[in-house]
C-alpha positions in Angstrom: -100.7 45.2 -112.5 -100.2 49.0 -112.0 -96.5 50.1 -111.6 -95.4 50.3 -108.1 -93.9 53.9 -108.5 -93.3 56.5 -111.1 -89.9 55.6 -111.8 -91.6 52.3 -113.1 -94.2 53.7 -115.1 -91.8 55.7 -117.2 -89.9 52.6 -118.1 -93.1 51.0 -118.7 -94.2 53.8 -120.8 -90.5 55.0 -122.4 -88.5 51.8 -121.9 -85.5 53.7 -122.0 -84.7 56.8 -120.1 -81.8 59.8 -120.4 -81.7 62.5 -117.9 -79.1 65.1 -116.6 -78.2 65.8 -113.1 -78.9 68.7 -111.2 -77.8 70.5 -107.9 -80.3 73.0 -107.3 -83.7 74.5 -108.2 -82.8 76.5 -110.8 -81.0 73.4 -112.8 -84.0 71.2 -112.3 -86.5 73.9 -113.8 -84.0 74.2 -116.7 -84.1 70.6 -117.1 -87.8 70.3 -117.1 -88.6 73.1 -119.3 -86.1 70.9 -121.5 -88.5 68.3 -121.4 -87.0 65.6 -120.1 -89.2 63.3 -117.8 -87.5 63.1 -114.9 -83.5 64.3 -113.1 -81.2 63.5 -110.6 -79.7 65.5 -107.3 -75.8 64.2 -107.7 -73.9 64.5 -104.5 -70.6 65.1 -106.7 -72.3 68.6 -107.9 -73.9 69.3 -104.3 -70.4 68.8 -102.8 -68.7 71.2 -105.7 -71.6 73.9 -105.6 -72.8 74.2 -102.3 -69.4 73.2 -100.1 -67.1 74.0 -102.7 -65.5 70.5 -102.3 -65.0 67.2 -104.3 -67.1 64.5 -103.2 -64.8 63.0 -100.9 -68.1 62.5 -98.4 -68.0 65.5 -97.1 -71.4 66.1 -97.8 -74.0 65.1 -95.3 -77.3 63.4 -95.1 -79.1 66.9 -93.7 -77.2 68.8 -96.6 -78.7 66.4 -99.0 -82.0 66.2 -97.7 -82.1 69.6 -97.6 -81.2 70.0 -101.1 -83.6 67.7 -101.9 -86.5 69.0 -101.1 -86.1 72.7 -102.3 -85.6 70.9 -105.7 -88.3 68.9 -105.3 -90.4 71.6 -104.5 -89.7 73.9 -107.7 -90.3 70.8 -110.5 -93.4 68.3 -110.9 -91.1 65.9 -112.4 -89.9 63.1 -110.5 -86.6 63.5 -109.0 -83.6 60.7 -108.0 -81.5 61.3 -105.3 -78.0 60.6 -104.9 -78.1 59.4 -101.5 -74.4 58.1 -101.3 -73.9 55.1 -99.0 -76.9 56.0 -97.0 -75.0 58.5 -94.1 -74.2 54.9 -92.0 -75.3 51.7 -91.1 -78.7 50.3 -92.0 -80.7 52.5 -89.3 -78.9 55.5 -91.1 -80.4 53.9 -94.5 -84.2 54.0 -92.8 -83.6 57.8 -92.0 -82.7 58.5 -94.9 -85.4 56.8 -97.0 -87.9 58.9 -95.1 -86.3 62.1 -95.0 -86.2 62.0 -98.9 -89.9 60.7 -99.0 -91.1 63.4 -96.8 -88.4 65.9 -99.3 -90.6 64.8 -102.3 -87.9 62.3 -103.8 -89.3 59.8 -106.0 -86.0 57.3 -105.3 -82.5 57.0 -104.3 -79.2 56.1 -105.8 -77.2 53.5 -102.5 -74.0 52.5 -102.8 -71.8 49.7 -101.0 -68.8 51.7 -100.3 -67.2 52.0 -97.5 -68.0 55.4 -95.8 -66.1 58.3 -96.6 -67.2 57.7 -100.0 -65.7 59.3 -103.2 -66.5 59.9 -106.9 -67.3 56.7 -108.5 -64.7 57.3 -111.4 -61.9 58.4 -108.4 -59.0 56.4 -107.6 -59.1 54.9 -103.7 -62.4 53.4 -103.5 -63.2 50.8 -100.9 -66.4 48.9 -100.7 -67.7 47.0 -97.2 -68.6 43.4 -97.5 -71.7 42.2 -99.6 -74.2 40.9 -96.8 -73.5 44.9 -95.3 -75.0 46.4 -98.6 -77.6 43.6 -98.7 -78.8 44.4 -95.3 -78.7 48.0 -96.3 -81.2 47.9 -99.2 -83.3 45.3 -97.4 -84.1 48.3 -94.5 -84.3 51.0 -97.3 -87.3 48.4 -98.6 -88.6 48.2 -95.3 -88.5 51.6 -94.9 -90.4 52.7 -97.9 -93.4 50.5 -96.7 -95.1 50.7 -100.0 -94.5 54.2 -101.0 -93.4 55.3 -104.2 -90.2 55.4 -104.0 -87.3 53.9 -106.4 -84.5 52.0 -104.9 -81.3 51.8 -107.2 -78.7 49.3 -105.9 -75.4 51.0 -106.5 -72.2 48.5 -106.7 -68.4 50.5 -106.8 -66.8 46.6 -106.7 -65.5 47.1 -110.6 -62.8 49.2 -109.2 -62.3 47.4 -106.5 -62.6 43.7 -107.4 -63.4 43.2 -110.9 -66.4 42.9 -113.2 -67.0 39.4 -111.9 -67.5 40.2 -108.1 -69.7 43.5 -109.1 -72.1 41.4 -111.0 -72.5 39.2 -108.1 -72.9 42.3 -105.8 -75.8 43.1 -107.8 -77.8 39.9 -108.3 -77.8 39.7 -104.4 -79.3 43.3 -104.2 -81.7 42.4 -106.5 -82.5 39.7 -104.6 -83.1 42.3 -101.2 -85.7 44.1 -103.1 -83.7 46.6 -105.4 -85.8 48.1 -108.2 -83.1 49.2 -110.0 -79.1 48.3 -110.5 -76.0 49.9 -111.5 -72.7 48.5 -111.3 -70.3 52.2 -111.5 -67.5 52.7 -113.9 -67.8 49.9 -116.3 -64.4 50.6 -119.0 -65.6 49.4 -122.3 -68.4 48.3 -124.2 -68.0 45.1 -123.6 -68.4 45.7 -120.2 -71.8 47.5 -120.5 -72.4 44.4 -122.8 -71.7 41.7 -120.0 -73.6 43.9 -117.3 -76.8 44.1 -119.9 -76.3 40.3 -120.2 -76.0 38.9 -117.3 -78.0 41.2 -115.1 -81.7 42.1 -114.7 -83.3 45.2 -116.2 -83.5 48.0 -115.1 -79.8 48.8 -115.4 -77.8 52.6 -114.9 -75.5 53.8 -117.2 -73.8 56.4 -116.3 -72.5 59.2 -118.4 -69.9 60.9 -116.8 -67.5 63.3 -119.3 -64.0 62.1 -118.6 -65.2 59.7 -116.7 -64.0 55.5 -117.0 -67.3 54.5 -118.6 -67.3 55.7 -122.7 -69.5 58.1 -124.0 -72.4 56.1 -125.3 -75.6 57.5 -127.3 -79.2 56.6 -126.1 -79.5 54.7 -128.6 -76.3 52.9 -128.1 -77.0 52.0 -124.7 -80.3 51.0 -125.4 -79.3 48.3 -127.7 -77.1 47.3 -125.4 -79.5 46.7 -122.8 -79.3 49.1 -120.8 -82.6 51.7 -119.8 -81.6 54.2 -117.5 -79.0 56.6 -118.1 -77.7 59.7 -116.2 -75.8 62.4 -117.1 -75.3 63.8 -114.0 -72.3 66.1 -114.2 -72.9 67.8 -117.5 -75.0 70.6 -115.9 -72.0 71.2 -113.7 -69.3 71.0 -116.5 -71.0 73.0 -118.8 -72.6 76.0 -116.3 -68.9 75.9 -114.6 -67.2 76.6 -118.1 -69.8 79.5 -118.5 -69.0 81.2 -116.1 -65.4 80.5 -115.7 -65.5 82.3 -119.6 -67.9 84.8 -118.6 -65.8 85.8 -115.5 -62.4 86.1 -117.6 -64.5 88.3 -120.4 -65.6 90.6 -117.4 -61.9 90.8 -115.9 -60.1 91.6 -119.4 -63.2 93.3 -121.4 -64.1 95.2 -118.6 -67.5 94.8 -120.1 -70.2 92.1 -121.4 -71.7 94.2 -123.7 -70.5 93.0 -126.9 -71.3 89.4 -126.0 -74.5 89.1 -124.2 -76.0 87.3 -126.6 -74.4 84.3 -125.0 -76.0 85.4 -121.7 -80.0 84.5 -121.3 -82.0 87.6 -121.6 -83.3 89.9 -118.9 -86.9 88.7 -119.9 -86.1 84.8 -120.9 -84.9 84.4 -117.0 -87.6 85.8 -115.8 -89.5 83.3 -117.5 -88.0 80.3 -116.0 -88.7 81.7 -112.9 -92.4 82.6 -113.7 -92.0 86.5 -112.3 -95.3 87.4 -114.1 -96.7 84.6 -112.5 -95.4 86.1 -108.9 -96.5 89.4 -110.0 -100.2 88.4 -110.3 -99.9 86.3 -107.1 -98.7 90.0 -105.6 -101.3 91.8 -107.2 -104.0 89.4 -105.9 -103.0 89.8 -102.5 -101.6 93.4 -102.1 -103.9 96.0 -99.8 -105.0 99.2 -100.4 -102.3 100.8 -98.3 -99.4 98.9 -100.4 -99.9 101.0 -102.9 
């Protein structure tokens, strides 16, 4: 039997899957010309790059959408979203499921906290009461009705409850019709070990830098059992710290020109955004009396 999306037939074809987060179009281009098979629109960037703000829920489901489909729109790889707790209740959860279809998502991240939402390696986090979530992810797989579209069940409860209660979180949302499951900020190995064990695959790992979860390897985390695993905030980091060291050169240099080599050339941008491309679309369409 065919797989029922394209999330699923990169597992089936890859088995195990790394892949960095993104915030806009110019991050996913990088990260497909980087070859990786697929990315993900994390909120916790959107919130920092667009607002200017932590992810304290400040972003909203039209912001998000929004972001999601000019990203989807500049890659052909298929694209996660980081669809928080779904902008509500479970009628919130339908709306959102078909604004990111219609956006060009191929799947969600939906988490079971209680609304606003924060960070998943932030201190304060609530969650609202199992059946809630369940009911949640049972309208998101209503919602899709078929479509390609990859539901990961997201669980905060290891912050809030233990291990023990955030495993059984997630065997009930597997049970509603998730696709995919990841229980957030696991703090050791062992943990990742226990998740791997006692839950179905597919199972998130995520790779945050500083974050509660160590830093694990691919191949690390695939023996461990676990197959897909984001990096969603090392695009940030890393272009952050760039420019934040770029800025300070400008302010006490007065000048970039003895370090551009650590600047991408004139030319290699303009290749990531195809401008030669554009310029032949120009020139095929330009009149006489453009010149």
């Amino acid at each position: 039997m065919a797989a029922k999306t394209r999330i699923h037939a990169l597992l089936e074809k890859e088995r195990t899957l790394i892949f960095p987060g993104v915030y806009d179009a110019l991050s996913a281009k990088l990260v497909e010309r980087a070859g990786f098979p697929l990315t993900f629109v994390s909120g916790y960037s959107v919130a920092a790059t667009q607002l200017g703000l932590p992810d304290f829920g400040y972003l909203t489901q039209t912001e998000m959408v929004a972001t999601a489909k000019r990203v989807c729109a500049a890659v052909t790889i298929p694209i996660i979203i980081d669809a928080d707790t779904g902008y509500g209740n479970a009628l919130n959860v339908i709306r959102t499921v078909n604004e990111l279809i219609d956006a060009g998502a191929a799947g969600m991240f939906l988490e079971d906290q209680v609304w606003p939402k924060r960070c998943g390696h932030m201190k304060g986090k609530r969650v609202i009461p199992v059946e809630e979530h369940v009911q949640k992810i049972r309208a998101a797989v209503d919602a899709r009705k078929g479509r390609d579209f990859f539901i990961v069940a997201r669980t905060d409860a290891r912050q809030v409850n233990g291990l023990e209660d955030a495993i059984a979180r997630c065997k009930k949302y597997k049970e509603a019709g998730a696709d995919a499951l990841f229980v957030e900020a696991p703090q050791s190995v062992d943990e990742l070990k226990t998740l791997a064990r006692e839950l179905p695959p597919p199972l998130v790992a995520n790779m945050l830098e500083g974050g509660a979860t160590p830093l694990l390897t691919k191949d690390e985390l695939e023996k461990l059992g676990l197959q897909l695993i984001v990096c969603p905030l090392t695009a940030l980091y890393a272009s952050a710290k760039a420019m934040q060291d770029m800025f300070e050169l400008i302010k006490t240099a007065g000048t970039t020109r003895d370090h551009v080599d650590r600047l991408l050339s004139f030319q290699q941008f303009h290749d990531i955004i195809d401008l030669n491309g554009y310029y032949k679309l120009d020139e095929k369409y330009r009149t006489t009396e453009e010149g």
